[in-house]
C-alpha positions as CSV (number, residue, x, y, z in Angstrom):
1,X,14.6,0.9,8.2
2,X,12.3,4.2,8.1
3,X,9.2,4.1,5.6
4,X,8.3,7.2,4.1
5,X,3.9,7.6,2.6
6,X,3.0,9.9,0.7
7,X,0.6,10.7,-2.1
8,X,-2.5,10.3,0.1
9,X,-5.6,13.0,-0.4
10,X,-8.8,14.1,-1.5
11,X,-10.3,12.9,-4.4
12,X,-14.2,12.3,-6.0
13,X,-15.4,8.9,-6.9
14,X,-13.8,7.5,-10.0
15,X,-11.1,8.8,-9.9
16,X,-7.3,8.2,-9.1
17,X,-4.7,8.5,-6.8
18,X,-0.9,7.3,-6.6
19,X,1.0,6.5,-3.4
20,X,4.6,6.3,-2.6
21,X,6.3,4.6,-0.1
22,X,10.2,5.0,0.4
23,X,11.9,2.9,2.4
24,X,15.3,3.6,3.6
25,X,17.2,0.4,3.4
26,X,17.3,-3.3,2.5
27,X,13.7,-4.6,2.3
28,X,12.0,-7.7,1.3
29,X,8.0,-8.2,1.2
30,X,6.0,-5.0,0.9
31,X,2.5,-4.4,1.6
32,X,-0.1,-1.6,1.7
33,X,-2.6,-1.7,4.7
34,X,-5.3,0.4,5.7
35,X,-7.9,1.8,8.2
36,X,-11.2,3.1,7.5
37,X,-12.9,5.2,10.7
38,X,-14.1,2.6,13.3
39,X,-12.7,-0.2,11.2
40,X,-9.8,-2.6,12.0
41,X,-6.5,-2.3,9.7
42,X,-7.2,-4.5,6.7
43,X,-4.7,-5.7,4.0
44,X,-4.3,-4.3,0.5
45,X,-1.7,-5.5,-1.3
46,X,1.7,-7.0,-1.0
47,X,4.7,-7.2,-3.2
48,X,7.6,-9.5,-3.5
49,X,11.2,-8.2,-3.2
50,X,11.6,-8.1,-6.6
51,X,8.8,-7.0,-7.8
52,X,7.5,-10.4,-9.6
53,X,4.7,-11.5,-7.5
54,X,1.9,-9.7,-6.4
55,X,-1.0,-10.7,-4.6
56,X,-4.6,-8.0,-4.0
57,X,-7.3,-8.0,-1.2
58,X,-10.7,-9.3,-3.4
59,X,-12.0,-5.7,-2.6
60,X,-9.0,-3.8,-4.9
61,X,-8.6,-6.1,-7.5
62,X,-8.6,-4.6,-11.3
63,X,-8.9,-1.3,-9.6
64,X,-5.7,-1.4,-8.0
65,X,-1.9,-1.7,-9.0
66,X,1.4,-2.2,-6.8
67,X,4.5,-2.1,-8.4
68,X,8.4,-1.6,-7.0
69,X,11.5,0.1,-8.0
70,X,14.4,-1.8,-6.8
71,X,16.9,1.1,-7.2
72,X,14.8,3.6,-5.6
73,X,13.9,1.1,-2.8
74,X,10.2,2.4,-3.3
75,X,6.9,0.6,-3.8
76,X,3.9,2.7,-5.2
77,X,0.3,1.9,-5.8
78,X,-1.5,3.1,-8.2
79,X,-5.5,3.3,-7.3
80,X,-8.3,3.8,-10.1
81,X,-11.6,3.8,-9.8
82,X,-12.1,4.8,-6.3
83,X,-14.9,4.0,-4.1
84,X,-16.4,5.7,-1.4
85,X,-15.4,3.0,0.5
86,X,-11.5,2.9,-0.1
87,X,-11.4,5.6,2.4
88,X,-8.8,5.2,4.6
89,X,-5.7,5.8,6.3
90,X,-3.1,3.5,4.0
91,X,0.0,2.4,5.5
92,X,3.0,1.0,4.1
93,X,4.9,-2.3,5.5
94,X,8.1,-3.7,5.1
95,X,9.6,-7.5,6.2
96,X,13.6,-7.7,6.6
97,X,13.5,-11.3,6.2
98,X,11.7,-13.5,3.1
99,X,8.0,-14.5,3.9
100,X,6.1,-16.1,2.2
101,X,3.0,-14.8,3.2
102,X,2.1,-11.3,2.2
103,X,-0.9,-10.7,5.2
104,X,1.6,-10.5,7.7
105,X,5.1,-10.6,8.9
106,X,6.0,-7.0,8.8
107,X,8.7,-5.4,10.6
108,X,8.7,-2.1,9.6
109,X,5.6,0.6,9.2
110,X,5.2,3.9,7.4
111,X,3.2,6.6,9.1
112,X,0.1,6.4,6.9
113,X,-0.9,8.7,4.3
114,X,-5.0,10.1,4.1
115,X,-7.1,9.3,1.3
116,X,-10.4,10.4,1.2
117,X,-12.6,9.4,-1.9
118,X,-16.0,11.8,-2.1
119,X,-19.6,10.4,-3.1
């Protein structure tokens, strides 16, 4: 299974962005990940296979949505009110097998997609 980002970019303080992530076959748990400069990779968000459960990293909460089309095989996340601090490379991950964690398990990774929010 391949994972395809995208939506990443530039934007000022308050404002939004939307990601994509495309997987290429069967998939089960998704998350978002992601990596400020100097930072380890931290989790975001994850996602159940069918899109019922949810669960958010305390720091993206209210401000952050993920949400999953099953026929499309794609998960996007839908970030408002961006911080300074969101800044990072965000990665997309995949399990092939149900978990019931959301923090880890992942098989499969996307490449990463930019986002850079401006003070």
């Amino acid at each position: 299974v391949q994972l395809q980002a995208s939506g990443g970019g530039l934007v000022q303080a308050g404002g939004s962005l939307r990601l994509s992530c495309a997987a290429s076959g069967l998939t089960f748990n998704m998350g978002w990940f992601r990596q400020a400069p100097g930072k380890e990779r931290e989790f975001v968000v994850g996602i159940s296979r069918t899109g019922r459960t949810t669960d958010y990293a305390d720091s993206v909460k209210g401000r952050f949505t993920i949400s999953r089309d099953i026929a499309k095989n794609t998960v996007y996340l839908q970030m408002n009110s961006l911080r300074p601090e969101d800044t990072a490379v965000y990665y997309c991950a995949a399990a092939n097998a149900e978990s019931g964690s959301y923090y880890s398990g992942y098989d499969y990774w996307g490449q990463g997609t930019l986002v850079t929010v401006s003070s």
